[in-house]
C-alpha positions in Angstrom: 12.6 11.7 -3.3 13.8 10.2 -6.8 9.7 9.9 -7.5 8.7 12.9 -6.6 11.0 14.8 -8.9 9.5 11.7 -11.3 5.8 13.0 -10.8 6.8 16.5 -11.1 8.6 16.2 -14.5 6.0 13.6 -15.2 7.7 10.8 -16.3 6.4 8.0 -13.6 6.9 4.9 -14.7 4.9 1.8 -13.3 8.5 0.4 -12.2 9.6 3.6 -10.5 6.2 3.2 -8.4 6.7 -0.4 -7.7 10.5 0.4 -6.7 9.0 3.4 -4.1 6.8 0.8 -2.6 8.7 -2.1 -2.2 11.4 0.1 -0.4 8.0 1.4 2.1 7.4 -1.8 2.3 11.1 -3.0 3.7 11.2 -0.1 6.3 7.6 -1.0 7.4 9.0 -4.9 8.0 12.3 -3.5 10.0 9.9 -1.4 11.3 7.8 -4.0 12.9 10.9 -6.0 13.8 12.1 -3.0 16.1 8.5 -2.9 17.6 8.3 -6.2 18.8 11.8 -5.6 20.4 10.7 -2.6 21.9 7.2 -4.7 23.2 10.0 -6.8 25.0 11.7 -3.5 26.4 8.8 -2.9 28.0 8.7 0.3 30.1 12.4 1.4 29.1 11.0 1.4 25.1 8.7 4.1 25.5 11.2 6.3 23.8 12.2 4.4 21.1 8.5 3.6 20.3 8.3 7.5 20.1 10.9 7.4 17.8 10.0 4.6 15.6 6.5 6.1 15.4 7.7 9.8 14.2 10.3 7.8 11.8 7.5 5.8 10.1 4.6 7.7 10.3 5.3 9.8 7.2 5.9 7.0 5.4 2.6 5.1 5.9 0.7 8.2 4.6 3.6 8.3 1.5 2.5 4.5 0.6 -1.4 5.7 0.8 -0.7 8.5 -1.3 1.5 6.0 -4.0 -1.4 3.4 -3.8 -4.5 6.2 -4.2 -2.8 8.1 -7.2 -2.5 4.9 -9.8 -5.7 5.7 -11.6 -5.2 2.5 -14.5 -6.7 -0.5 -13.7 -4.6 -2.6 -15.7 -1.3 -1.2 -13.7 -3.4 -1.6 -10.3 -3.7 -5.1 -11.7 -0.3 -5.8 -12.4 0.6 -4.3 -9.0 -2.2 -6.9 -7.8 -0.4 -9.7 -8.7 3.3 -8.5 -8.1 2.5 -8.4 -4.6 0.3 -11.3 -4.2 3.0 -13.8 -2.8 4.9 -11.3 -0.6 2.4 -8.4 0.5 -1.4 -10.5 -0.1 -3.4 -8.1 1.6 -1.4 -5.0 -0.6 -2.3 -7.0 -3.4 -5.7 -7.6 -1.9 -6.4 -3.7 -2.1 -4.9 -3.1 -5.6 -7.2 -5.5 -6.9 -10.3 -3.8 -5.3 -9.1 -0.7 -6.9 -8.5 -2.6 -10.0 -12.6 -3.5 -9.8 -13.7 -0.2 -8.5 -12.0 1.5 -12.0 -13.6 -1.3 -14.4 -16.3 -3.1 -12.9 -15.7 -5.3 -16.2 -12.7 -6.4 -14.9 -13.3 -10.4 -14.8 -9.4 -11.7 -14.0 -9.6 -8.7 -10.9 -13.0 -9.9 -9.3 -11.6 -13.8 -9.8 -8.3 -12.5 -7.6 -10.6 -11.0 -5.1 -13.0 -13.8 -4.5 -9.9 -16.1 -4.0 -8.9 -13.7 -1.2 -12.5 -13.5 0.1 -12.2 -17.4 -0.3 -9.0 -18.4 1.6 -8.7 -15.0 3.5 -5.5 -13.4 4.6 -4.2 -13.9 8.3 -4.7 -10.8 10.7 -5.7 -9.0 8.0 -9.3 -10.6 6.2 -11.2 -13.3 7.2 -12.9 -15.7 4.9 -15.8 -14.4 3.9 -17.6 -17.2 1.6 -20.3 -14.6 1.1 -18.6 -12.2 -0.8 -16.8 -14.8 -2.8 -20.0 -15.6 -4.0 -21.0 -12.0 -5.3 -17.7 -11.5 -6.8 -18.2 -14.7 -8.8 -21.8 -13.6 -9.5 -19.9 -10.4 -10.8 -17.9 -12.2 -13.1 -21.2 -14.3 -14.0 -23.0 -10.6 -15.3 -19.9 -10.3 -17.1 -19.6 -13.6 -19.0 -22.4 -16.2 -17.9 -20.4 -19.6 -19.3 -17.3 -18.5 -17.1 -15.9 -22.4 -16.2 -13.7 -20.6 -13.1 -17.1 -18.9 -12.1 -19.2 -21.6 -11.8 -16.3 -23.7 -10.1 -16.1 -21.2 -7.6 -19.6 -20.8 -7.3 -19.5 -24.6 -6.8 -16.8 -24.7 -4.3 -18.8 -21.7 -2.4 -21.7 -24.0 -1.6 -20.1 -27.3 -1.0 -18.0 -24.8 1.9 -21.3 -24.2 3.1 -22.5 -27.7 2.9 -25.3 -27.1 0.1 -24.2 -30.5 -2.4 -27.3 -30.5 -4.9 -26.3 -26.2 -5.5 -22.5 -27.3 -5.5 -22.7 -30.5 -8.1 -25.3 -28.1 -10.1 -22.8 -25.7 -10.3 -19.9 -27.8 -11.1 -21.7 -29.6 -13.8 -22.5 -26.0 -15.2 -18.6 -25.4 -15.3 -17.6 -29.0 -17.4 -20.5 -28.9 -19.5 -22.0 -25.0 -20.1 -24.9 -24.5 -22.2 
């Protein structure tokens, strides 16, 4: 492929690396098209699910491979939010990375506690808890964070604490 010959002369670009996986990312959709056809075939899909399976499995290790070799936080960052709209739980991942690089990172762990916040269907569940620590990262980081003590805020009204959630809020329009 056009980005192989890329890494090999090295010469990747971060737009040669999104172009690779938005094109993964199109056969994977066609991909799950054809699967819920062949659900509907039933017994006579067995070989095209054989098929499809052989066709695509290559390419689900290819997009692993793309996603573990960006070793920049800020262009796993970038990546983040490109896909945030159209792929959440891609974007979901290359924030984590983003974190996992720069444990600094404030905008990254703000992006992942929104995810941990509002979830991702079939993929993540909300998970209110680890909103909370990422906010409490981003808290270590810079303690008079507004966003960070709204979220903190909105954490425990979710949860139904109001003195911890008004606390918090009046931290975030009024920090010391």
């Amino acid at each position: 492929s056009l980005l192989n010959e890329y890494e090999f002369n090295d010469i990747v670009t971060l737009e040669n690396v999104i172009v690779a996986i938005q094109r993964a990312e199109m056969v994977m959709k066609v991909a799950d098209e054809v699967r819920k056809a062949i659900f509907e075939l039933g017994e006579e899909g067995r070989l095209l699910q054989l098929q499809l399976d052989e066709l695509v499995k290559d390419l689900e290790i290819e997009e692993l491979l793309i996603n573990e070799s960006i070793e920049n936080q800020e262009d796993l960052y970038e990546l983040g939010v490109y896909y945030e709209d159209s792929n959440p739980y891609l974007a979901f991942k290359f924030f984590n990375k983003a974190v996992e690089l720069n444990e600094y990172l404030i905008r990254g762990w703000k992006k992942l506690a929104y995810f941990y916040k509002h979830g991702i269907p079939n993929k993540l569940d909300i998970n209110n808890e680890k909103a909370m620590e990422c906010y409490q990262k981003v808290m270590k980081i810079k303690p008079d964070h507004i966003i960070a003590w709204g979220g903190i805020g909105e954490v425990y009204e979710l949860k139904g604490d109001w003195d911890k959630a008004v606390e918090c809020y009046r931290k975030a329009f009024k920090p010391e």
